[in-house]
FINUSE-407493 format. One record per atom (N, C-alpha, C): residue number from 1; residue in three letters; x, y, z. Coordinates in steps of 0.2 Angstrom, whole numbers, plus 2048, in hexadecimal, padded with zeros to 3 digits. Atoms other than C-alpha are relative to their C-alpha. Last residue first. Layout:
N
atom n NUM res ALA X X Y Y Z Z
...
***
This chain:
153
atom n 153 res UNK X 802 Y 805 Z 802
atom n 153 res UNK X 57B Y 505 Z A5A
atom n 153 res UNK X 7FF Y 800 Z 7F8
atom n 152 res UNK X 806 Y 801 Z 805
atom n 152 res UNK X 585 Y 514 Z A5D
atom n 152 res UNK X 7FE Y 7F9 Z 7FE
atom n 151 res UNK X 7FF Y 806 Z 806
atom n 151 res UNK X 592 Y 512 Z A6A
atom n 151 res UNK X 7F8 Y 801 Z 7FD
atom n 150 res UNK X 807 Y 803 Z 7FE
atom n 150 res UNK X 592 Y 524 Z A75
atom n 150 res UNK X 801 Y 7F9 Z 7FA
atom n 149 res UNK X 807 Y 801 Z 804
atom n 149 res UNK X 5A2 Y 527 Z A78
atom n 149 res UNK X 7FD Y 7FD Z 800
atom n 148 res UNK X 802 Y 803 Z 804
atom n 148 res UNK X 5AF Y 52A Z A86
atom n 148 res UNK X 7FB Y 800 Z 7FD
atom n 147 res UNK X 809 Y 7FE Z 803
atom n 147 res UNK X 5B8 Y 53A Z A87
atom n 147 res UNK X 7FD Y 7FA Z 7FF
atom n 146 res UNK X 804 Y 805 Z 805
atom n 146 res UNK X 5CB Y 538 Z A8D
atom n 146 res UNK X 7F8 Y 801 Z 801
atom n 145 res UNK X 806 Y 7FE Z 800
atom n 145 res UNK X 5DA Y 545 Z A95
atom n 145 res UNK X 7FB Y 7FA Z 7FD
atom n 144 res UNK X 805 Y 804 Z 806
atom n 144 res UNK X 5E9 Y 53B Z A99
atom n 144 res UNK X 7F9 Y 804 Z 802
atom n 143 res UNK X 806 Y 801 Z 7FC
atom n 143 res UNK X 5F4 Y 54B Z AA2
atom n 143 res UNK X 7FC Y 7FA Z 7FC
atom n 142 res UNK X 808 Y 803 Z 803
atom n 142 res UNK X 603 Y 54E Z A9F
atom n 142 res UNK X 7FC Y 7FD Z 803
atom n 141 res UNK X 802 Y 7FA Z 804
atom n 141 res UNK X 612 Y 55A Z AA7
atom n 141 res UNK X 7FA Y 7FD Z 7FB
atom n 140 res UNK X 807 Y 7FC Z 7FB
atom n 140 res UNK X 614 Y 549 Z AB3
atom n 140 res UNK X 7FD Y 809 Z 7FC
atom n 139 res UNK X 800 Y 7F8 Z 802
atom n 139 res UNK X 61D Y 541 Z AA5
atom n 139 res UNK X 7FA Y 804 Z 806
atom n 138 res UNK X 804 Y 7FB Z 801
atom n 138 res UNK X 620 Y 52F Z AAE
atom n 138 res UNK X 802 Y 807 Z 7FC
atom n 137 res UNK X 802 Y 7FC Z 7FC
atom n 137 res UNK X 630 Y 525 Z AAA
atom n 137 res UNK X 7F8 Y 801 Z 800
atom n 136 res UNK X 805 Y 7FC Z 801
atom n 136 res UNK X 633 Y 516 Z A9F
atom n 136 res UNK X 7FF Y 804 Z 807
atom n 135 res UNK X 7FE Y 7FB Z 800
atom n 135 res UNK X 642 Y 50C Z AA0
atom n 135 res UNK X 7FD Y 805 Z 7FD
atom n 134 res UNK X 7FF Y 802 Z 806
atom n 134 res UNK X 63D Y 4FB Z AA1
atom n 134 res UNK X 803 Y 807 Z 7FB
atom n 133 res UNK X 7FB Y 804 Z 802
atom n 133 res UNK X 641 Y 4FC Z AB2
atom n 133 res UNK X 800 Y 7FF Z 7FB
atom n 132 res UNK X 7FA Y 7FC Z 7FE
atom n 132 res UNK X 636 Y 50C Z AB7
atom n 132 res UNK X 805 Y 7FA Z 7FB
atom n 131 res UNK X 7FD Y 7FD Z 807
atom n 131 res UNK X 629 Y 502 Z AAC
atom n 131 res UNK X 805 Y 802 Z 802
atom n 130 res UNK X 7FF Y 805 Z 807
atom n 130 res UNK X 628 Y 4F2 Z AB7
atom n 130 res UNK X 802 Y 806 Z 7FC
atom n 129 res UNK X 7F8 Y 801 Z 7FF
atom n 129 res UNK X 62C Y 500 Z AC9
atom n 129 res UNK X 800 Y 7FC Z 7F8
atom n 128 res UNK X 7FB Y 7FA Z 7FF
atom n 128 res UNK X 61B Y 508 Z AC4
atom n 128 res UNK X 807 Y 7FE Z 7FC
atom n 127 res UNK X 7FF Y 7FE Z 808
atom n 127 res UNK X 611 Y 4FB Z ABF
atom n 127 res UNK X 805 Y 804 Z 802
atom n 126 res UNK X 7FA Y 808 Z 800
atom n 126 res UNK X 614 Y 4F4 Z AD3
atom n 126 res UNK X 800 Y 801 Z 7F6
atom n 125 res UNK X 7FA Y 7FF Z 800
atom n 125 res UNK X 60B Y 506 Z AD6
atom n 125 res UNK X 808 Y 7F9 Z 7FF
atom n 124 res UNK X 7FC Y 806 Z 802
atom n 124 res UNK X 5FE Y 503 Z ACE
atom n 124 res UNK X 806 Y 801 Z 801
atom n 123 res UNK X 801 Y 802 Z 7F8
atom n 123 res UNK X 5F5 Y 515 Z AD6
atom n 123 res UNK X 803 Y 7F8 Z 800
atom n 122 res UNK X 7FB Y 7FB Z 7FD
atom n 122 res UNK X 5FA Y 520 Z AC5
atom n 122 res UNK X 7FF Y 7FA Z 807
atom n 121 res UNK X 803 Y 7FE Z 7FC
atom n 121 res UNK X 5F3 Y 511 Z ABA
atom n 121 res UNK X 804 Y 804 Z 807
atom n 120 res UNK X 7FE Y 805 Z 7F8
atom n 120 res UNK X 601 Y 511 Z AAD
atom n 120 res UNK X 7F8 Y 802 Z 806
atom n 119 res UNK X 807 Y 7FE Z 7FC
atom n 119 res UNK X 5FC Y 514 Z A98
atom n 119 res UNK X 801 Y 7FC Z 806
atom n 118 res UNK X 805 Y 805 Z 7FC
atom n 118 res UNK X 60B Y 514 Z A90
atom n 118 res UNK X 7FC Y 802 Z 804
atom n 117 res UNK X 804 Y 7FD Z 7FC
atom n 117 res UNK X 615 Y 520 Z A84
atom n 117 res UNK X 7FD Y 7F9 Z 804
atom n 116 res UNK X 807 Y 803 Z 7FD
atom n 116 res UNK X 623 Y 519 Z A77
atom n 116 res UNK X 7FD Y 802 Z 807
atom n 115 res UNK X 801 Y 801 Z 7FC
atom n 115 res UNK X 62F Y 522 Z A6C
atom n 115 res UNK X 7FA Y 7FD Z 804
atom n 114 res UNK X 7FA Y 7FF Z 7FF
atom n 114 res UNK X 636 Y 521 Z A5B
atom n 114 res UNK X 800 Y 803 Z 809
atom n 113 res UNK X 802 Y 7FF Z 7F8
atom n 113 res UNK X 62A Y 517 Z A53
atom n 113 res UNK X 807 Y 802 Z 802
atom n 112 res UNK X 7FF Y 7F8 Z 7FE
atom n 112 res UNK X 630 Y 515 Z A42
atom n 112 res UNK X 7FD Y 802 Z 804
atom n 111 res UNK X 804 Y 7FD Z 801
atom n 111 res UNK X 625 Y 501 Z A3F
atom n 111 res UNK X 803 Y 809 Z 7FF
atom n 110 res UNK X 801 Y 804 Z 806
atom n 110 res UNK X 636 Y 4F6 Z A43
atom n 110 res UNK X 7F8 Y 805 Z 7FC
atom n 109 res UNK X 7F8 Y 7FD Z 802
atom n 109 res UNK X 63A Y 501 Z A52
atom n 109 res UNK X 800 Y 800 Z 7FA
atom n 108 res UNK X 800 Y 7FB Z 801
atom n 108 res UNK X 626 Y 4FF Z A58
atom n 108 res UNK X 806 Y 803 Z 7FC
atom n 107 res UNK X 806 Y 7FF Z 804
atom n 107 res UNK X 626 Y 4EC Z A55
atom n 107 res UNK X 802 Y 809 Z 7FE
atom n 106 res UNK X 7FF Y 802 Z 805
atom n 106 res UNK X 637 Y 4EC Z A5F
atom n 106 res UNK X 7FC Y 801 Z 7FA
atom n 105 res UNK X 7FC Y 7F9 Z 802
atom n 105 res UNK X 631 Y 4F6 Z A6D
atom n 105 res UNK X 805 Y 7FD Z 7FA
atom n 104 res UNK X 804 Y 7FA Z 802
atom n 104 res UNK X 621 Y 4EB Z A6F
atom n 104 res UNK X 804 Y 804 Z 7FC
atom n 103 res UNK X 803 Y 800 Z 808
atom n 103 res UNK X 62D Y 4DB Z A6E
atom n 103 res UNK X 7FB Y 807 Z 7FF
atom n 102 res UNK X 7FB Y 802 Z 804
atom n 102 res UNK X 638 Y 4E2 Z A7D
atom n 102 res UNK X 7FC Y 7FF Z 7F8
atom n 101 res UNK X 7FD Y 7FB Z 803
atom n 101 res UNK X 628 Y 4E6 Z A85
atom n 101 res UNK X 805 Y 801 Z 7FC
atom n 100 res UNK X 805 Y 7FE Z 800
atom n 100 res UNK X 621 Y 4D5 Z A88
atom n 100 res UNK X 803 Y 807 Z 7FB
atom n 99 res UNK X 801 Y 803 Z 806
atom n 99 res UNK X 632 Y 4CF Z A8A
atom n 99 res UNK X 7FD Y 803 Z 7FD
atom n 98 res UNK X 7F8 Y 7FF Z 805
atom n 98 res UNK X 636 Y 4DA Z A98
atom n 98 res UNK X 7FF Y 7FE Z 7F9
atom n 97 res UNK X 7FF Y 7F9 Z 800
atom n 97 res UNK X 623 Y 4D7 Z A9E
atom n 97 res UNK X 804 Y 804 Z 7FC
atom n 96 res UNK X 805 Y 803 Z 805
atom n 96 res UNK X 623 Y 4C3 Z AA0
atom n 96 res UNK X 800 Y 809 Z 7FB
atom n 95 res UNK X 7FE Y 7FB Z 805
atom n 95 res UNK X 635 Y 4C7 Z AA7
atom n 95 res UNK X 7FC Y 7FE Z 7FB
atom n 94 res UNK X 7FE Y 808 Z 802
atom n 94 res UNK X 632 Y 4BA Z AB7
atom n 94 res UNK X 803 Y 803 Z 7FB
atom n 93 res UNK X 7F9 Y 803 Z 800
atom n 93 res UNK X 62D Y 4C8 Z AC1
atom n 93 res UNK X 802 Y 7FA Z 7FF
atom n 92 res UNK X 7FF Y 7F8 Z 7FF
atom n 92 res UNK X 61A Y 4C6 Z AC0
atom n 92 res UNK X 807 Y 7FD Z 802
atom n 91 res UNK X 7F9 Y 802 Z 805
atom n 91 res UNK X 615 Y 4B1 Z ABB
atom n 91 res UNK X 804 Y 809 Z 7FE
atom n 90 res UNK X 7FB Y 804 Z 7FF
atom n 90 res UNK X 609 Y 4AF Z AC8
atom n 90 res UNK X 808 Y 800 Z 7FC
atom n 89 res UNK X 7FF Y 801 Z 7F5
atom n 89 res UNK X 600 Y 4BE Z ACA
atom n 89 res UNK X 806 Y 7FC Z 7FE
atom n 88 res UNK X 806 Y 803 Z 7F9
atom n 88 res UNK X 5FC Y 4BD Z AB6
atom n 88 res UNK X 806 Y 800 Z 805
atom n 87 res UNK X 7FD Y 80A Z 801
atom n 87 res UNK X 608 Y 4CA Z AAB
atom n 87 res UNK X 7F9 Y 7FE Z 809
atom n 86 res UNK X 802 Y 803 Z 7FC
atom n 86 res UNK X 5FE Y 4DB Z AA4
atom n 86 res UNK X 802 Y 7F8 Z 801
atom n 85 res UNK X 7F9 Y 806 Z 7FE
atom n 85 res UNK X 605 Y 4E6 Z A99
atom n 85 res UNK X 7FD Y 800 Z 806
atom n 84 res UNK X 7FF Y 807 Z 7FB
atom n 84 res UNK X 5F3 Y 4EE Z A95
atom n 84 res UNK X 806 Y 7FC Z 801
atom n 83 res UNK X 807 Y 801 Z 7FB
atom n 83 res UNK X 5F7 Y 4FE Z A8B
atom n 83 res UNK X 800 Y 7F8 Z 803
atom n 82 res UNK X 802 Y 807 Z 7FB
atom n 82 res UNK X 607 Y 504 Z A81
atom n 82 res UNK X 7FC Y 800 Z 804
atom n 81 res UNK X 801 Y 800 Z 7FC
atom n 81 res UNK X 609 Y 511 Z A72
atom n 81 res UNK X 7FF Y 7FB Z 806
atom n 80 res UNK X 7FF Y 808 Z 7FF
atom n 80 res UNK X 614 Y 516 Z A66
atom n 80 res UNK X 7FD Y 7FE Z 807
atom n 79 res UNK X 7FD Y 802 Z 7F9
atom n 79 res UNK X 611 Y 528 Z A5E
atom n 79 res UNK X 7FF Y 7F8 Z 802
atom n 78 res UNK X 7FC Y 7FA Z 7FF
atom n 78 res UNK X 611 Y 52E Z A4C
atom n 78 res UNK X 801 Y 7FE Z 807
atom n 77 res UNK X 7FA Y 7FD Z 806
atom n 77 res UNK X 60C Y 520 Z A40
atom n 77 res UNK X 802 Y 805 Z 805
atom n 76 res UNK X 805 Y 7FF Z 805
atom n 76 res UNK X 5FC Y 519 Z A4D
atom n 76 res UNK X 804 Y 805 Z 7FA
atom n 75 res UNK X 7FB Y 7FB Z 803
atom n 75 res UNK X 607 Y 50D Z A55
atom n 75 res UNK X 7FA Y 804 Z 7FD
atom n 74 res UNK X 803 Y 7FD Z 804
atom n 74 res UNK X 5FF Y 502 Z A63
atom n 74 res UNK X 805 Y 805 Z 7FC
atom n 73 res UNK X 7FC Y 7F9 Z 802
atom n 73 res UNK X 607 Y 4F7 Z A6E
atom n 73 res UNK X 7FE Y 802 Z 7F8
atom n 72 res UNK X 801 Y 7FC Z 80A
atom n 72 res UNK X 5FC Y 4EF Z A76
atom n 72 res UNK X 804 Y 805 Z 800
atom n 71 res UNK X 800 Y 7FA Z 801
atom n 71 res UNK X 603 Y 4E1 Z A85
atom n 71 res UNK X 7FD Y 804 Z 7F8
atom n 70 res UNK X 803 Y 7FD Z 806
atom n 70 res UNK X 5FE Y 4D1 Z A8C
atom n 70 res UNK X 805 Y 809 Z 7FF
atom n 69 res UNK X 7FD Y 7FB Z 803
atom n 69 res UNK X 607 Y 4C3 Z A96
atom n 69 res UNK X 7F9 Y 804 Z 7FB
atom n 68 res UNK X 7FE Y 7FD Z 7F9
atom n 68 res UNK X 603 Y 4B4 Z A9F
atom n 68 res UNK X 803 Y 806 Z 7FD
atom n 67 res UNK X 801 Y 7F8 Z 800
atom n 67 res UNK X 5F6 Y 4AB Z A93
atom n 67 res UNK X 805 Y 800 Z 804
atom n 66 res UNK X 803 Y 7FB Z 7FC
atom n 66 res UNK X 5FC Y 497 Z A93
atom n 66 res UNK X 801 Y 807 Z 800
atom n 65 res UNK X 807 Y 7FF Z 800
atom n 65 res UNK X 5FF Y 48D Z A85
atom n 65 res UNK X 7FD Y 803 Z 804
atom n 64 res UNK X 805 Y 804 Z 800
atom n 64 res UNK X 610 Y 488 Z A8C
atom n 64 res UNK X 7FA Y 800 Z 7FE
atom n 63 res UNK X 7FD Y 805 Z 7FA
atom n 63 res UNK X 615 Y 499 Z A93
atom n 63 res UNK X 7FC Y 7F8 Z 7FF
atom n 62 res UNK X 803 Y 80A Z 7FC
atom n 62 res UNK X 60C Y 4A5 Z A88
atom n 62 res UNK X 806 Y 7FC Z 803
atom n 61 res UNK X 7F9 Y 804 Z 7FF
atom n 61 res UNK X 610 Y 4BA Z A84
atom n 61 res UNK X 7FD Y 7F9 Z 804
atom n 60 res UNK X 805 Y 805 Z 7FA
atom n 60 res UNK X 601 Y 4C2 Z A7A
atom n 60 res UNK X 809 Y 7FC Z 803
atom n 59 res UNK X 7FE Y 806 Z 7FD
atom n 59 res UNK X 604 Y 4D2 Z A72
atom n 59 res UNK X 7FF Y 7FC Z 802
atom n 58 res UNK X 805 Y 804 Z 7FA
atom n 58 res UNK X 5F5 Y 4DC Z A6A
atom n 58 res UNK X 806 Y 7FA Z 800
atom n 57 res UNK X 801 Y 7FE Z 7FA
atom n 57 res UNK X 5FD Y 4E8 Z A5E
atom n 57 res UNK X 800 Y 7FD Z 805
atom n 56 res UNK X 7F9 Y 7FF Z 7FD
atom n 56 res UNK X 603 Y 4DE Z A4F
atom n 56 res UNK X 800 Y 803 Z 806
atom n 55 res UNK X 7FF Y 808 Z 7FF
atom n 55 res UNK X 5EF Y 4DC Z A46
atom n 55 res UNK X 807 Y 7FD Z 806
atom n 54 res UNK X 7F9 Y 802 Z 7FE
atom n 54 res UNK X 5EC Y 4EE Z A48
atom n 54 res UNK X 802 Y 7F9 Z 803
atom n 53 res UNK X 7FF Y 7FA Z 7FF
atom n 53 res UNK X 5DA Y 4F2 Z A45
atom n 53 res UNK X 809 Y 801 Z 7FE
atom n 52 res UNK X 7FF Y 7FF Z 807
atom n 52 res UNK X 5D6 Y 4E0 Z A44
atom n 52 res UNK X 801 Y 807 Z 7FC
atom n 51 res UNK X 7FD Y 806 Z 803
atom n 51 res UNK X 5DC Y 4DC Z A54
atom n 51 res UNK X 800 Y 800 Z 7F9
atom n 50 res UNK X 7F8 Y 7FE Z 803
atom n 50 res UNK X 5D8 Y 4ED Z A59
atom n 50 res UNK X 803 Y 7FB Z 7FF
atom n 49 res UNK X 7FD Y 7F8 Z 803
atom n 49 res UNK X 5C6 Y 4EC Z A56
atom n 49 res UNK X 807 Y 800 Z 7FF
atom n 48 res UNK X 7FF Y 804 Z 806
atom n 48 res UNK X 5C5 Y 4D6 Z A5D
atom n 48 res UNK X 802 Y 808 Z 7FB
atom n 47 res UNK X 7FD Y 805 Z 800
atom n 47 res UNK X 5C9 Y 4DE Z A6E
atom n 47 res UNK X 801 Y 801 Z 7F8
atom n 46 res UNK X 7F9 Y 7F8 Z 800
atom n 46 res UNK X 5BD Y 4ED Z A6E
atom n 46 res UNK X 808 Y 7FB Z 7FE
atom n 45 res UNK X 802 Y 7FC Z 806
atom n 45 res UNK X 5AF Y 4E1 Z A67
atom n 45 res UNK X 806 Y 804 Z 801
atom n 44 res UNK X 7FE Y 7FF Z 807
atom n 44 res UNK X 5B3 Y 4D5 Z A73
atom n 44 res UNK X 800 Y 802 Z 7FA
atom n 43 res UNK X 804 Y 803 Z 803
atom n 43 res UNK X 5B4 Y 4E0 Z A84
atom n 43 res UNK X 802 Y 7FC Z 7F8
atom n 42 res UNK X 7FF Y 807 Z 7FF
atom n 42 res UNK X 5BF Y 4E8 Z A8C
atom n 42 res UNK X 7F8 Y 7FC Z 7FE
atom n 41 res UNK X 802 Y 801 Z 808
atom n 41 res UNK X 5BC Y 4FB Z A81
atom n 41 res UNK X 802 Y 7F6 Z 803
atom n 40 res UNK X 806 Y 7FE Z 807
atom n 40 res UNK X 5B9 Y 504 Z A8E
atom n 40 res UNK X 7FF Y 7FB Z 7FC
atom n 39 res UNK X 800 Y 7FB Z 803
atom n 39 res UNK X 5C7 Y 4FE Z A9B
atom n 39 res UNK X 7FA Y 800 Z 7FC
atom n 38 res UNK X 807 Y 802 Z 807
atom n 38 res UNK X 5C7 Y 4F4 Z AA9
atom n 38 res UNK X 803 Y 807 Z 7FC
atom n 37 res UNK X 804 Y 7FB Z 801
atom n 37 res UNK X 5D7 Y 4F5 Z ABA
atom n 37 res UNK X 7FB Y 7FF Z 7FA
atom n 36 res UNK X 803 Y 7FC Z 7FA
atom n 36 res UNK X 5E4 Y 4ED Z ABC
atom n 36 res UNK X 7FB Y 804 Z 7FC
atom n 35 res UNK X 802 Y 7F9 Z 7FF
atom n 35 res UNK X 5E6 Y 4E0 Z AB1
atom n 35 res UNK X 7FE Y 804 Z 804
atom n 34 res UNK X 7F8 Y 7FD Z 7FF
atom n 34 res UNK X 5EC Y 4CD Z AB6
atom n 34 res UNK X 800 Y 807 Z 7FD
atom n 33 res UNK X 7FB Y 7FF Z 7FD
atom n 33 res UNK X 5DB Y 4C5 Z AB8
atom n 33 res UNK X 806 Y 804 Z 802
atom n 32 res UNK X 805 Y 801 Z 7FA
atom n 32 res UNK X 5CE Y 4CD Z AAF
atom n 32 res UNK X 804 Y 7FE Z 808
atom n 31 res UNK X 802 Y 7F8 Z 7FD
atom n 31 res UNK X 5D8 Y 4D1 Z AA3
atom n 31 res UNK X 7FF Y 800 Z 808
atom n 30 res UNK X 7FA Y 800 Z 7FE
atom n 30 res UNK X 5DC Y 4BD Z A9F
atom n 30 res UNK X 801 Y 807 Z 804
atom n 29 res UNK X 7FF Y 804 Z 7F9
atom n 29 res UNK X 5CB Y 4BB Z A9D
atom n 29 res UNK X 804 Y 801 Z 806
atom n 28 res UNK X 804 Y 7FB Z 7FD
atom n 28 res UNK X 5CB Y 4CA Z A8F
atom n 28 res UNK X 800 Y 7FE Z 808
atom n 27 res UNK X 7FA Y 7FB Z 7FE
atom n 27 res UNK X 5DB Y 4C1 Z A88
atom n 27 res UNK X 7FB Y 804 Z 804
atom n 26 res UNK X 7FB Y 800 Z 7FD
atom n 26 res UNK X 5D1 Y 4B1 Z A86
atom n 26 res UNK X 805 Y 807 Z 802
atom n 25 res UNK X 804 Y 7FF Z 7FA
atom n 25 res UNK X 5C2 Y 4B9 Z A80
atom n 25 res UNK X 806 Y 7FC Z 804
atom n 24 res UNK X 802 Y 7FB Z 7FF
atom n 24 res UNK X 5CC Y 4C2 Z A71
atom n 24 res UNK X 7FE Y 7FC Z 808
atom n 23 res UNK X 7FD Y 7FC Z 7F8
atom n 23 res UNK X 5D8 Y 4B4 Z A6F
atom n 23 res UNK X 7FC Y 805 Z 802
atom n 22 res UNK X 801 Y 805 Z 7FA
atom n 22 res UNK X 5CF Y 4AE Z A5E
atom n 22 res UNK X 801 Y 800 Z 808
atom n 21 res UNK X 809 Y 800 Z 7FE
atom n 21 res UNK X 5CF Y 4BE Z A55
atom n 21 res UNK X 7FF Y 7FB Z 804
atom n 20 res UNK X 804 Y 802 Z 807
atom n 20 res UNK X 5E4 Y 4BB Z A54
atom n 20 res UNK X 7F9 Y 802 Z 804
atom n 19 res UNK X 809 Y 804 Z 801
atom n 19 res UNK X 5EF Y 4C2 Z A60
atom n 19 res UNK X 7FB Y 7FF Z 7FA
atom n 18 res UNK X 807 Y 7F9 Z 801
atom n 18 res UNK X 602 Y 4C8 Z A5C
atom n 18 res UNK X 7F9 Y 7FA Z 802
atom n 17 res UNK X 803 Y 800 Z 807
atom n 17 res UNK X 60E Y 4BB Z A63
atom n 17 res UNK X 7FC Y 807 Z 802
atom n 16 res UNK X 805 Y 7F9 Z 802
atom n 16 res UNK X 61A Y 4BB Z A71
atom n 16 res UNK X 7FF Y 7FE Z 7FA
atom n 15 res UNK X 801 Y 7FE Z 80A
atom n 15 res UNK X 620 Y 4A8 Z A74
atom n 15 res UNK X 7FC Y 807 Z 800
atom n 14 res UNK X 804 Y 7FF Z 801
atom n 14 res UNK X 629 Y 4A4 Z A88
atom n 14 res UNK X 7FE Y 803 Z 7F9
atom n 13 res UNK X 803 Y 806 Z 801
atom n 13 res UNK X 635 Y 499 Z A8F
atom n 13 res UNK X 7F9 Y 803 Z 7FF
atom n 12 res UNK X 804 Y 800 Z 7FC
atom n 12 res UNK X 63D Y 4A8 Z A9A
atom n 12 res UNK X 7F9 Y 7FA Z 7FE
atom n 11 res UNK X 7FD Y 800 Z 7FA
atom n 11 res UNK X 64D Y 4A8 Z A91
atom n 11 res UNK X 7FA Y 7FE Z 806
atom n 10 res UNK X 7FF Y 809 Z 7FD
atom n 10 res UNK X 645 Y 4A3 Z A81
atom n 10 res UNK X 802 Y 7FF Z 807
atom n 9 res UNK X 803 Y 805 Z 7FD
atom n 9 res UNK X 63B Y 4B4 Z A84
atom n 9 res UNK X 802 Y 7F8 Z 7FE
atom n 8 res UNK X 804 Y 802 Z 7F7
atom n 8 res UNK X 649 Y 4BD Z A88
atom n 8 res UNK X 7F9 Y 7FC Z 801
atom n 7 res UNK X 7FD Y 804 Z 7FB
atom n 7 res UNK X 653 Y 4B8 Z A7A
atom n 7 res UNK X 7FD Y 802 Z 805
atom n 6 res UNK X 801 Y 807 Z 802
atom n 6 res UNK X 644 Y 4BB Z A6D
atom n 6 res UNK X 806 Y 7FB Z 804
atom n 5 res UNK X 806 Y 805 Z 800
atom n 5 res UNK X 642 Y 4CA Z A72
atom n 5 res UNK X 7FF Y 7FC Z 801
atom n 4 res UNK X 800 Y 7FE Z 7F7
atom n 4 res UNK X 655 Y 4D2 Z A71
atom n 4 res UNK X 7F8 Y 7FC Z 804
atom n 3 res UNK X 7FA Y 804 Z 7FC
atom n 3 res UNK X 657 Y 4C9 Z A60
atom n 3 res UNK X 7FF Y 801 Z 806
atom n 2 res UNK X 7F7 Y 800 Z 800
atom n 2 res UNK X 647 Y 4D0 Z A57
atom n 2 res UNK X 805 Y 7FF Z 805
atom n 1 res UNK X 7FD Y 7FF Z 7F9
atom n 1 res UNK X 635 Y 4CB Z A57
atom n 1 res UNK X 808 Y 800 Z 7FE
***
């Protein structure tokens, strides 16, 4: 984590880490609460995949040993992407987020990421105003198309 990160999360008394295979049912808990909305792959097998897929993705931000923070920020060598930033109810505008983010766009700078996309639920409009301030727009000339697959046993 580099300088701009790591003073906003002393400033807010909080530790970004990467997730280990053990946080998998904690952080899925933690969804449940302070995520909008489910995904595909919430579950632990989709979890413990990109933990061991991408061991530096999967942020976790704590307060005391406590979950209040997630974000992925995913590289796959040519684009940088971010999914679940999600802070708990209680601890929103506080800069669980700022941080949160701060360390993504650090990871991705430190990786050759040269820009970053996020996945926003169009109708989350309290997501909205958090990316507007981080300084992320919409691209309204795209569209996320997606397919989901059959899991073979």
């Amino acid at each position: 984590m580099g300088p701009r990160a790591a003073w906003l999360t002393r400033m807010d008394h909080l530790g970004i880490r990467s997730a280990v295979p053990a946080d998998a049912g904690r952080v899925l808990d933690f969804w449940r609460t302070a995520a909008e909305g489910t995904s595909i792959s919430d579950d632990p097998d989709g979890v413990a995949r990109l933990i061991a897929r991408d061991p530096g993705a999967l942020l976790l931000a704590e307060a005391g040993g406590v979950l209040v923070g997630t974000v992925i920020a995913g590289f796959d060598g040519w684009r940088c992407h971010l999914y679940r930033l999600a802070v708990h109810p209680e601890r929103r505008r506080q800069g669980v987020a700022r941080a949160l983010l701060a360390a993504a766009e650090e990871r991705f700078t430190a990786l050759g990421g040269r820009r970053g996309d996020a996945m926003v639920l169009e109708r989350n409009e309290r997501a909205h105003h958090a990316w507007r301030s981080a300084g992320y727009a919409p691209e309204h000339h795209w569209r996320r198309w997606t397919k989901p697959f059959e899991r073979s046993s």
